[in-house]
C-alpha positions in Angstrom: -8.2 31.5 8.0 -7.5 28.1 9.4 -9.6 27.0 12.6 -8.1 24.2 14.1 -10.0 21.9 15.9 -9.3 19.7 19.3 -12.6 18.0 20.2 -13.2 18.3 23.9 -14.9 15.0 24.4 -12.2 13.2 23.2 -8.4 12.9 24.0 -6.8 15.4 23.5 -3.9 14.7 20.9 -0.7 15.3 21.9 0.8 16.9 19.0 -1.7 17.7 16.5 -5.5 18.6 16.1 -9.0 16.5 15.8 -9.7 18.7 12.5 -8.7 21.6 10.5 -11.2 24.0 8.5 -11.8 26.6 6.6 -13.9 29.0 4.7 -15.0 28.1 1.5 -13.4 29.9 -1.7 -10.2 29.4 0.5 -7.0 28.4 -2.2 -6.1 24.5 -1.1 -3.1 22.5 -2.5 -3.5 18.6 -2.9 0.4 17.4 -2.9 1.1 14.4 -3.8 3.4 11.9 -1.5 6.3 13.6 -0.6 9.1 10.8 -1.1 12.7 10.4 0.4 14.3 11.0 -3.3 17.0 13.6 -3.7 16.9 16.0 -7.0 18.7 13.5 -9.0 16.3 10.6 -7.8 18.5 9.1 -5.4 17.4 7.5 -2.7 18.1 9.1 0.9 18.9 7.4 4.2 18.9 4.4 3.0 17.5 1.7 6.4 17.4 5.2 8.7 13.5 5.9 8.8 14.7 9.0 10.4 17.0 10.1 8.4 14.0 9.9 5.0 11.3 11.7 7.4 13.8 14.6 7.2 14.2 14.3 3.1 10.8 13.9 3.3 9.8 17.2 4.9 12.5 18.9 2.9 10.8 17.3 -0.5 7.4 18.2 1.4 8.4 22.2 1.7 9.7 22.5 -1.9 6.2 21.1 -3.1 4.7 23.7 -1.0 6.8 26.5 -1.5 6.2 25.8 -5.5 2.4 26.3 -5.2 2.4 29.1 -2.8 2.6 28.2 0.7 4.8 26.9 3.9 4.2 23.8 6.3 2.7 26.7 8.5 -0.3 26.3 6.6 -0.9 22.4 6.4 -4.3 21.2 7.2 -3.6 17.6 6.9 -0.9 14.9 5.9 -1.2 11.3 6.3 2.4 9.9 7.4 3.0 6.7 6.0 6.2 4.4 7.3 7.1 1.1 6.4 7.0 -0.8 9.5 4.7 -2.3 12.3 7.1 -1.1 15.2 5.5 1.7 17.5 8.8 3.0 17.9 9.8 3.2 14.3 6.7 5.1 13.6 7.4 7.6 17.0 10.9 8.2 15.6 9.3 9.5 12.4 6.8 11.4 14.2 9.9 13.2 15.6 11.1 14.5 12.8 7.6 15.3 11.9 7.2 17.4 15.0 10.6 19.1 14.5 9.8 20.2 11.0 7.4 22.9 12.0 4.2 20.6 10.7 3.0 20.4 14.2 2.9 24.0 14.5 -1.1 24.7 13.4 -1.4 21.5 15.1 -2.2 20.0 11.5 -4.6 17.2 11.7 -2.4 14.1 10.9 -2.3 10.1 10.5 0.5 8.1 11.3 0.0 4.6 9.5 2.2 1.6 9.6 2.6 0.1 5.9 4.0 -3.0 4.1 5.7 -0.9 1.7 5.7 2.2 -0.6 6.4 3.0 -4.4 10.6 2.7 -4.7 13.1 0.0 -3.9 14.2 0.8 -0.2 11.6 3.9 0.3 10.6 3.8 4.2 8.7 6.9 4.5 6.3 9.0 2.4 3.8 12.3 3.3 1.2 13.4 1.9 -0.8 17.0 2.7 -3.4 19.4 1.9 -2.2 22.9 2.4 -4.1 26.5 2.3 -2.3 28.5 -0.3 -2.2 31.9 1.5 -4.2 34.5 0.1 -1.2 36.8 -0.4 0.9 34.0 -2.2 -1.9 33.6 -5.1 -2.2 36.9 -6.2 
């Protein structure tokens, strides 16, 4: 069971929650960053931070979807994108919200970066899931 969490004394978030918990001896997956990198290791969407968010959360349900669960049941990602911009980061929050992630409302940071791990990479997510009781048996 995942109780999601909006603190009342603080503002509320608009499209994800203050905290996510649950019980202890509950099944959790620890992804690593999801990256814009398609089977064969090509880059995706090359200069469109848009266009990687969605290769991204395609990558993101794959890595989920091998140990057992769905974005339905993400507690947390951090969102990392390689610019300064507020609107570069909202346009990746877009996608984000589209994807289903925003659903729970996960808890989630958005975080502007210098750069990530391959040549041209503008976006990577990472997320700690519940592995569904039902999956892991």
């Amino acid at each position: 069971m995942i109780q999601r969490v909006i603190a009342a004394a603080l503002f509320p978030p608009p499209t994800y929650s203050h905290a996510s918990v649950v019980e202890a001896g509950t099944k959790l997956a620890f992804l690593a960053g999801s990256v814009p990198l398609d089977a064969k290791g090509n880059l995706v969407g090359e200069g469109d931070p848009a266009r990687q968010a969605e290769q991204v959360i395609a990558n993101l349900r794959e890595q989920l979807h091998a140990v057992g669960s769905d974005l339905e049941h993400v507690l947390a990602t951090d969102v990392h994108v390689v610019s300064s911009e507020p609107a570069v980061l909202s346009a990746v929050w877009e996608v984000v919200e589209a994807s289903g992630l925003s659903t729970g409302p996960h808890s989630s940071t958005l975080i502007g970066v210098a750069c990530l791990g391959y040549t041209g990479q503008l976006v990577e997510i990472t997320a700690t899931a519940v592995v569904p009781e039902r999956a892991s048996r």
